[in-house]
VEXMAR-517155 format. One record per residue (C-alpha): x, y negated, z. Coordinates in pm, whole numbers, plus 50000, padded with zeros to 5 digits. Each point is the difference from the previous one (the first is absolute). Layout:
<rs>
XYZ ...
</rs>
This chain:
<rs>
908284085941649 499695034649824 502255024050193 500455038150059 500875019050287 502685030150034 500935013950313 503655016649974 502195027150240 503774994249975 502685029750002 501244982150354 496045004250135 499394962049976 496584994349856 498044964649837 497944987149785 500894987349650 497864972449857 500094991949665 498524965749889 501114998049650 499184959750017 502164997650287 503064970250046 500945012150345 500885033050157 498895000150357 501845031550200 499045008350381 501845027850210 498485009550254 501075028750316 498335010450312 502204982150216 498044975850189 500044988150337 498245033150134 502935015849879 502634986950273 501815027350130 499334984750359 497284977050133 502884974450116 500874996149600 496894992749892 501004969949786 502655020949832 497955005849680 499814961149961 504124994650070 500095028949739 497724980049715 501974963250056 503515019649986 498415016249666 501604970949765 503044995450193 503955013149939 500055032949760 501775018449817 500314978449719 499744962950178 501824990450318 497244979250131 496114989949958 501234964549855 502085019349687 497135024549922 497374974250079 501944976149742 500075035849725 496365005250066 497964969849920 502424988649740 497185000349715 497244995150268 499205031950123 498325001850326 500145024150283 498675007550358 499345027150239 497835007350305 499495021950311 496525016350144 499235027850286 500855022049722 501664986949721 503304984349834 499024981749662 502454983849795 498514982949702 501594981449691 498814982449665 501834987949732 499844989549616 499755030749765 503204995349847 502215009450294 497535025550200 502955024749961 502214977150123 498024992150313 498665036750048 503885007850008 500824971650287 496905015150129 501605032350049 503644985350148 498054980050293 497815029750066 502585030649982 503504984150102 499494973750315 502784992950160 498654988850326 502484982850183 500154979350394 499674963649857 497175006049761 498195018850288 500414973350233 498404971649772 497345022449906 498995012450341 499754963450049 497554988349697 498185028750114 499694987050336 499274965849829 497315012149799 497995021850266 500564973250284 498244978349708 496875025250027 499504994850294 498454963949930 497925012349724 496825013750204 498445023849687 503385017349987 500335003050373 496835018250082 499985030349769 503135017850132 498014997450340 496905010949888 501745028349818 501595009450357 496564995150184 498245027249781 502855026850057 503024991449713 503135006250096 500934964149832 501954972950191 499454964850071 501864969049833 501594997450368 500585035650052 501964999349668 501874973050047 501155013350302 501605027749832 501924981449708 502824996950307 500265036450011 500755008749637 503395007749930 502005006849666 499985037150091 496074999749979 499864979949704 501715029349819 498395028350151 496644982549936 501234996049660 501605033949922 496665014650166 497444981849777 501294987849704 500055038149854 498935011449635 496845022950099 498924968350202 500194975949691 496964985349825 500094977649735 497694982149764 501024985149694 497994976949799 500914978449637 500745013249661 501065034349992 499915017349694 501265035949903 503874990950035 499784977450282 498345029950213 502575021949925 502874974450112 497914990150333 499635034350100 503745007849899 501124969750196 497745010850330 501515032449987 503314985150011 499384983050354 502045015450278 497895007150261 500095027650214 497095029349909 498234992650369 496205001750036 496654983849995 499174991850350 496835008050109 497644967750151 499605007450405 496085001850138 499064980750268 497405004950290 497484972649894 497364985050234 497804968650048 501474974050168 499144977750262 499994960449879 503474987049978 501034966750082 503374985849908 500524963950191 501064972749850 500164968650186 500554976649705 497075022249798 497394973449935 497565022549871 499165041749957 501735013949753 498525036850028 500015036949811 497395026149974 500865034649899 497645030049959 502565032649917 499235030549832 502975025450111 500525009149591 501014985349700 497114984849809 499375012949638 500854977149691 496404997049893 498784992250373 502284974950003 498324978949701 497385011250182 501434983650335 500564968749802 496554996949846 498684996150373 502704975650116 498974979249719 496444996250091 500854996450355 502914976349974 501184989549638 498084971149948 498714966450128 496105016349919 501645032650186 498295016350284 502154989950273 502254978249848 497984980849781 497224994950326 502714991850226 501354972149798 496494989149957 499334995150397 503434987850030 501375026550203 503575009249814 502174985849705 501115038349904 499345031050040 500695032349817 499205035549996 501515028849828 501835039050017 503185010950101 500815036349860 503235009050110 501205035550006 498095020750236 497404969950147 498014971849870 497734976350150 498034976249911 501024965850149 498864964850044 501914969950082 499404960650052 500564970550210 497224982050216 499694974050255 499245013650362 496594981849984 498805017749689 501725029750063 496665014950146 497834991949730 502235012249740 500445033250183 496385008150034 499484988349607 502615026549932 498395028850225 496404988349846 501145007149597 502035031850094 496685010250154 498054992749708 502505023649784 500075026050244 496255002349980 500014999449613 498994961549959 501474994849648 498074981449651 500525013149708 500714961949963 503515005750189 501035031249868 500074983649622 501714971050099 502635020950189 500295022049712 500424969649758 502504986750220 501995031950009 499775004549596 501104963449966 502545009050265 501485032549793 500394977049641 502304977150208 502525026350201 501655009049723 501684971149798 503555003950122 502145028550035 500474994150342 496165000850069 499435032249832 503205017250244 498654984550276 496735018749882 501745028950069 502074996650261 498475007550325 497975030949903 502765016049787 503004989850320 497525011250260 497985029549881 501885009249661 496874992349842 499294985049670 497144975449953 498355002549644 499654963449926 497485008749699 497745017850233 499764966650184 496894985449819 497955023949990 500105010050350 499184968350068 497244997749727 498555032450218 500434986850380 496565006650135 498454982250333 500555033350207 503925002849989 500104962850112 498315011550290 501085033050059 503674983449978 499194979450279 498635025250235 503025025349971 501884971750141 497714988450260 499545030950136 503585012550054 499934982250355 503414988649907 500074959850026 501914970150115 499064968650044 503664977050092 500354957449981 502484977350042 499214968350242 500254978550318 496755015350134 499875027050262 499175034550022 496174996850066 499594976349768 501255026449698 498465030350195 496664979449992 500434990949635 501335035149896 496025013750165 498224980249766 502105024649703 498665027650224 503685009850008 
</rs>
């Protein structure tokens, strides 16, 4: 879908995106603040940012209760949703173009007038309980919080959380609230059909939100290091559900990360893949997947798969053999094209819905206040040479900062005996 991009201040010191996509049905809005779970005011409260996001829909100013503005909300099927992350608070809504003022205006009520209050709190601390305790039996989520920790972020554990929903109080719910939820610490990207007079009303009705002026919180550094290999036992875990992370301590830039994603395809994004595609060929794994995470001051590139203790080896030694090969500038021309056809083929298709092109935009524009050109996508693409595969790969390698964590029944020695054939 043909779209442009505008990125706007606001007299309150809110800023966003505006994306116009004159073909456009839907208007999909996301507000997002720097009020993540880093952000608890004390490490005993570290699930406040969480309690904060489920309360977000509750009792306000307008509605008594989540049911009555719930019931206002989705009356012509709009939907809505919000999550939490070590840094951020996202709250996200779509609806039909018709009523986008109507929703951006219920938007505002949830956002700017909460009224938290005791009985919403408790039945919120307690689907928040629900849904972490639930985490805890799904292995892939359950071992990146504790590699995270093992290289040196200051991030918590499902359990550690958990243990901390008890603490939370309605007192730290609003100071939480009244410390984030500020105007300077507002981003926002809209996306849908906005012509000359629908800018000027959004920007008139974001300027109308009550929010205090506040400020943009800064994202805190942490002391990274390699890790040791992590085990996290599971007596019921039949087989090795396992992460590897190699971290560079910086945010990687938007054209490294097609970049990034070139070389995760031919190492992992096929069944004819380099490690993927050969490990399904010897039988060693069902999946398997590689790819970057670029958050706001770090990014690493990580791998992640399941495997049976008996071909756990094999596969581990396949994976150390073709990170080798890159590392020592083993790539065809042969692979480079067919990456590079991939990620052309890849572009055409990310952008048929509104929601695809925001989400586009999202995470560089809510981390790093960066815009993306999406035009300049093909062509850098067209132009990816054999060397900045390679010299990718070797910036990350050679950090020293790595983790190697799995999930299973087996003991220590097994995983620190697995985790040498990495050389991690």
């Amino acid at each position: 879908m043909r779209h442009s991009v505008e990125e706007v201040e606001l007299k309150n010191g809110a800023r966003g995106l505006l994306i116009d996509i004159p073909t456009a049905s839907v208007m999909d809005t996301r507000v997002q603040f720097r009020a993540g779970i880093r952000y608890a005011k004390r490490p005993e409260l570290y699930e406040i940012a969480h309690v904060v996001e489920h309360l977000s829909f509750g009792a306000n100013a307008k509605y008594h209760s989540e049911a009555a503005y719930e019931t206002e909300f989705t009356k012509n099927g709009a939907y809505h949703n919000a999550w939490t992350s070590d840094f951020s608070v996202c709250y996200e809504t779509e609806c039909a173009d018709f009523e986008w003022d109507r929703i951006l205006d219920l938007k505002r009520v949830a956002i700017t007038s909460p009224r938290f209050n005791e009985d919403e709190l408790k039945s919120e601390k307690g689907n928040v309980r629900a849904e972490l305790t639930g985490y805890l039996n799904d292995y892939n989520r359950l071992l990146w919080p504790r590699l995270q920790k093992g290289i040196g972020e200051a991030s918590p554990t499902f359990s550690e959380r958990i243990k901390t929903i008890s603490n939370i109080e309605l007192k730290d719910i609003r100071e939480h609230y009244r410390r984030t939820h500020t105007a300077k610490n507002m981003r926002f990207i809209i996306a849908g059909k906005i012509d000359r007079r629908r800018r000027k009303e959004i920007i008139h009705m974001l300027e109308d939100w009550e929010l205090k002026e506040g400020e943009r919180f800064d994202v805190p550094h942490d002391d990274l290091h390699a890790s040791d290999p992590i085990l996290i036992r599971r007596k019921d875990a039949s087989n090795i559900t396992f992460g590897l992370s190699f971290v560079s301590p910086e945010r990687l830039e938007s054209d490294k990360v097609q970049t990034m994603g070139c070389l995760s395809h031919i190492l992992t994004g096929t069944m004819y893949s380099k490690i993927f595609g050969e490990a399904r060929k010897r039988g060693l794994v069902y999946n398997l997947w590689s790819g970057l995470s670029n958050n706001e001051n770090i990014s690493s590139w990580d791998f992640e798969g399941e495997v049976n203790l008996e071909s756990a080896e094999e596969l581990f030694v396949l994976i150390q053999k073709q990170l080798s090969k890159i590392l020592n500038g083993e790539l065809t021309d042969e692979d480079i094209e067919a990456a590079k056809s991939y990620g052309l083929g890849r572009y055409q298709m990310g952008a048929q819905t509104v929601s695809q092109i925001a989400d586009y935009y999202a995470d560089t524009y809510f981390q790093a206040e960066e815009i993306t050109n999406y035009d300049d996508t093909p062509n850098f693409i067209k132009n990816l040479k054999r060397s900045n595969l390679i010299d990718l790969a070797r910036i990350y390698a050679g950090t020293g900062i790595n983790a190697f964590a799995a999930v299973s029944s087996t003991d220590k020695a097994t995983i620190n005996s697995l985790a040498e054939n990495l050389h991690i």
